[in-house]
N, C-alpha and C positions, 0 to 999 in steps of 0.2 A: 524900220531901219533897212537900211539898202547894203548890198553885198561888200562893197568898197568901207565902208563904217565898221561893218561887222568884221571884216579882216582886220582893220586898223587895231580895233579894240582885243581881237582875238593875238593877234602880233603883241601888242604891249602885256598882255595879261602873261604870256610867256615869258617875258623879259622880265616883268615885275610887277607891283600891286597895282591895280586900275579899280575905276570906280566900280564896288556890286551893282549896284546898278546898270551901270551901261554894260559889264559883263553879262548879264543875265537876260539881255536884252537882245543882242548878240547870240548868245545863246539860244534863247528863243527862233532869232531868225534862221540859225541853224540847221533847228527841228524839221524848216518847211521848205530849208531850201538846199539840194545835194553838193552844189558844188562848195558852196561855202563849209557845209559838214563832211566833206572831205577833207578843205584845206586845215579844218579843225582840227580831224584824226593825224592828220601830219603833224600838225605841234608836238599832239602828245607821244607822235614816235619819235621823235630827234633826239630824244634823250636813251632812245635804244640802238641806235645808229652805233656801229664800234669804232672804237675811236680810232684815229688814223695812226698808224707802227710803223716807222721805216724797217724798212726789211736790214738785214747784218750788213748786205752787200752797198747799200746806197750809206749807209754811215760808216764805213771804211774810205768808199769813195768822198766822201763829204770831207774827212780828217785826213787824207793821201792831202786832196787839192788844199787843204788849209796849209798843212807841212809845207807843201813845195811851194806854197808863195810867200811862206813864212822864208825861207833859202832863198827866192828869188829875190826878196828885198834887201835883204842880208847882202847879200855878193852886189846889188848893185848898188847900195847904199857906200860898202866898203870902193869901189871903183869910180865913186862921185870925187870920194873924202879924197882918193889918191892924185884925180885929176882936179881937184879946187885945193888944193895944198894951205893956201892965203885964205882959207874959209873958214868959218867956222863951224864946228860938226851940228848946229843947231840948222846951218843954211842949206848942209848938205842933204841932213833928215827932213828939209820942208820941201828939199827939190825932186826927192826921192816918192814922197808922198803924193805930192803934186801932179804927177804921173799913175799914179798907185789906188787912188782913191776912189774914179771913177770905176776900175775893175773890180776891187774888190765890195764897190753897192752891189754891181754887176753877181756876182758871186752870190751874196747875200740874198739878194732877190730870186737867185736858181736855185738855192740851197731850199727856199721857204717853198717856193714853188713846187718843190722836188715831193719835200716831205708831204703836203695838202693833198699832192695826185697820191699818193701811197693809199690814201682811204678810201679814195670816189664816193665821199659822203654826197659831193654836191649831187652826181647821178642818182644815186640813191635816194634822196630827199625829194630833186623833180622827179623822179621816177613815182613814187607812194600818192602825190596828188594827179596823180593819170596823164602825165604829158612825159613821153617817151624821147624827147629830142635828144635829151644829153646821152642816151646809151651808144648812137655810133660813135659820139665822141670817146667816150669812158675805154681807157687802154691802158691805164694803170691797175694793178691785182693787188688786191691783200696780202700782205706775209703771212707765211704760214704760220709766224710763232703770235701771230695776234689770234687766230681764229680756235674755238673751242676745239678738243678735241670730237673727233666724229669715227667712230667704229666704222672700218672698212667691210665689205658685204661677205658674208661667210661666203664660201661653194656652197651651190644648189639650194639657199635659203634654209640652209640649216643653223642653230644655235645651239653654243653648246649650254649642258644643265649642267650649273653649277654643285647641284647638290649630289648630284650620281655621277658624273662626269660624261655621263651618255650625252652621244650625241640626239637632240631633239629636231622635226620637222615641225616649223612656225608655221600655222594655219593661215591663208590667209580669210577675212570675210566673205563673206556668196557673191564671188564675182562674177559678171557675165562681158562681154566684151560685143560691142559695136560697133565693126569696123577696128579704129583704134580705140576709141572710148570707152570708158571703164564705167561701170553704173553696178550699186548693189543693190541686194536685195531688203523691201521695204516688206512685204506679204504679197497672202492675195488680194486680188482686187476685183471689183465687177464693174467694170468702167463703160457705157454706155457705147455699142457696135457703132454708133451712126457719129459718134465722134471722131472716132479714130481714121489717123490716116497710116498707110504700111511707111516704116521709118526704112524696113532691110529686115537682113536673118542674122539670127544667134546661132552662134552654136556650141551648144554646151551637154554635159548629161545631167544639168542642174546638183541636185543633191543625191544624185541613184548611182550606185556601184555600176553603171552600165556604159556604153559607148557613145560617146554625144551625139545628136541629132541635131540637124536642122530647124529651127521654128522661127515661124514672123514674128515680128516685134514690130509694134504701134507706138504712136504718140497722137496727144492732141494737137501739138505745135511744134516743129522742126527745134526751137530755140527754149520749148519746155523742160524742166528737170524730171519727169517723168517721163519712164520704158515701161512698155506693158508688151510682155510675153507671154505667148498661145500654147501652154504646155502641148502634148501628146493627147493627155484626154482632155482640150478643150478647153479649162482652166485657165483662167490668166495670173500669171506673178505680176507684182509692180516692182522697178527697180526705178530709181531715184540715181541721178549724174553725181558722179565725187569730184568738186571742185572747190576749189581756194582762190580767192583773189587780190592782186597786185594792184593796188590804187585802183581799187572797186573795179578793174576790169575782171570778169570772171576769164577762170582757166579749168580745164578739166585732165582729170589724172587720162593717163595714155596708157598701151601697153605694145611692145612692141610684137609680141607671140598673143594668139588667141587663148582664151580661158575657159579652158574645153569643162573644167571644172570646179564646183567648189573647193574653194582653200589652195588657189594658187595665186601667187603673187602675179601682180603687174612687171613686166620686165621694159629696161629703156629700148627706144625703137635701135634697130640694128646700126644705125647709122655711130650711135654715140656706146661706146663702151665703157664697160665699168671703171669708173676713178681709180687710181691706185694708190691717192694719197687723200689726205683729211682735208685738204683744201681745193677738191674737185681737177686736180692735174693729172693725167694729161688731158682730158677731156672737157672739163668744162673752168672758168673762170669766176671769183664769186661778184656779184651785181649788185646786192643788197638786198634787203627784209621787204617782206610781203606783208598783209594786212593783221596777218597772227599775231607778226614778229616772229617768222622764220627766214632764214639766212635761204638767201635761192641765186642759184649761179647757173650764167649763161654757154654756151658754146664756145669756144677758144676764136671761133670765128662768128659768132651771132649774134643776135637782135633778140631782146626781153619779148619784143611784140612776137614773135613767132614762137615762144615758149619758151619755160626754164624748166631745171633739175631740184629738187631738193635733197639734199643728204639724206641718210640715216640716221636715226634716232631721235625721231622729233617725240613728241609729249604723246599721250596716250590719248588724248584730246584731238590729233593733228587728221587732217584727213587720208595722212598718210601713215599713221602709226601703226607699229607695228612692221613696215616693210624692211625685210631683212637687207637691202641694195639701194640704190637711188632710183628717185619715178620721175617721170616726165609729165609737163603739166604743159599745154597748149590750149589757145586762143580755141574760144566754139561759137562765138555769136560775130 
């Protein structure tokens, strides 16, 4: 089965029943081939897509302009009727119309148009199967009253406990930071010297109550998901990349402050500051779901290819959970 077939079939199977057989078939050619089992994974998100909400302000505007041309027709309807005296009120209503009907398609067609951009499903959609063209277009945002509520980020990654009222410091996992890249910690490792090449320095006090230090950090390949760090005595840590990705492109978590040591949070780079509202305003705008199915939104003025945000409170699963603020996720390959 050729990629063109196996779309067609994969397309109608989402619409409605198609033959088991030729699904499975399809199916199969899926297994061995990525771009087609991408556009597959996209089927089965469309139904997580949220749905499009006109915001309060665009359906006041929609029922203003209905009203006023509902008045406009009215007074010139009545001013037809006064200058055709000898007419009948049936001739006056069809001369009235006859003027009226082109604009108000016209209407119709902005009103529909209106409410569609409210969602940016369409970007979103080509967004998940890896072709980024619609994002410079996508200038429409979500209303806020559509999007889940999202916990704003305490001061200093603190949480409050509920059961004592104390205030608690949220640990984060054995961060190390290179450069901006975020990587945790996997164990130790004994990774053969004549592989590795120097990636740069860490610098952290790993897991010791003491003052971070300098140390090289290796890799076998620039674009591998493995860090391997030269403690003090010698030893090496491995740390493994934390990243998520948006229509199978990988992203990697960011931090904008180094991570001098365990159990700090990643913070966003200084450029973008913290949201002050549930639907990433003023700072960021929402774009659509990533490959989990989480909500990620871009810069008020940016591009998905260059990196997005994710809110707070994703699942305990997420590669970001747990982070008391929103993280930054950027292109690495």
């Amino acid at each position: 089965m050729n990629c063109q077939s196996a779309a067609e079939i994969l397309s109608a199977a989402h619409d409605g029943p198609v033959s088991a057989e030729e699904l499975a078939l399809a199916k199969q050619h899926c297994d061995v081939c990525s771009q087609c089992a991408a556009f597959r994974d996209m089927l089965a998100r469309i139904d997580s897509v949220p749905t499009p909400v006109a915001s309060p302000e665009l359906k006041e505007r929609l029922n203003a302009l209905g009203t006023e041309t509902a008045v406009a027709i009215r007074t010139e309807r009545a001013a037809q009727e006064a200058a055709m005296p000898t007419a009948s009120p049936q001739a006056a209503r069809e001369s009235v119309l006859s003027r009226w009907t082109p604009r108000l398609t016209a209407y119709v067609a902005a009103a529909a148009v209106l409410v569609l951009a409210v969602g940016i499903t369409t970007a979103s959609l080509v967004n998940m199967g890896g072709t980024h063209e619609a994002a410079d277009r996508e200038e429409a945002a979500v209303s806020a009253d559509s999007l889940e509520e999202v916990p704003v980020a305490p001061e200093n990654g603190k949480q409050d406990d509920a059961a004592t009222g104390a205030v608690a410091e949220a640990a984060a996992p054995d961060y190390v930071t290179l450069e901006a890249g975020v990587w945790v910690l996997a164990g130790p490792a004994s990774p053969s010297a004549s592989a590795l090449t120097t990636a740069g320095v860490v610098v952290s006090s790993l897991g010791d109550p003491v003052s971070p230090g300098s140390m090289t950090a290796f890799w076998t390949d620039p674009e591998a998901d493995r860090l391997y760090v030269r403690a003090a005595d010698g030893a090496y840590l491995a740390f493994d990349r934390v990243t998520r990705t948006l229509g199978r492109s990988p992203y990697q978590l960011q931090s904008g402050t180094t991570l001098t040591q365990y159990g700090q949070w990643p913070t966003l780079p200084e450029a973008y500051p913290q949201p002050t509202a549930a639907d990433g305003s003023p700072t960021f705008r929402f774009f659509g779901i990533d490959d989990l199915g989480v909500r990620v939104y871009v810069p008020s003025s940016g591009r998905v290819e260059d990196g997005f945000a994710v809110p707070p409170g994703t699942a305990t699963t997420d590669p970001a959970a747990g982070n008391p603020g929103w993280t930054w996720w950027a292109p690495y390959d």
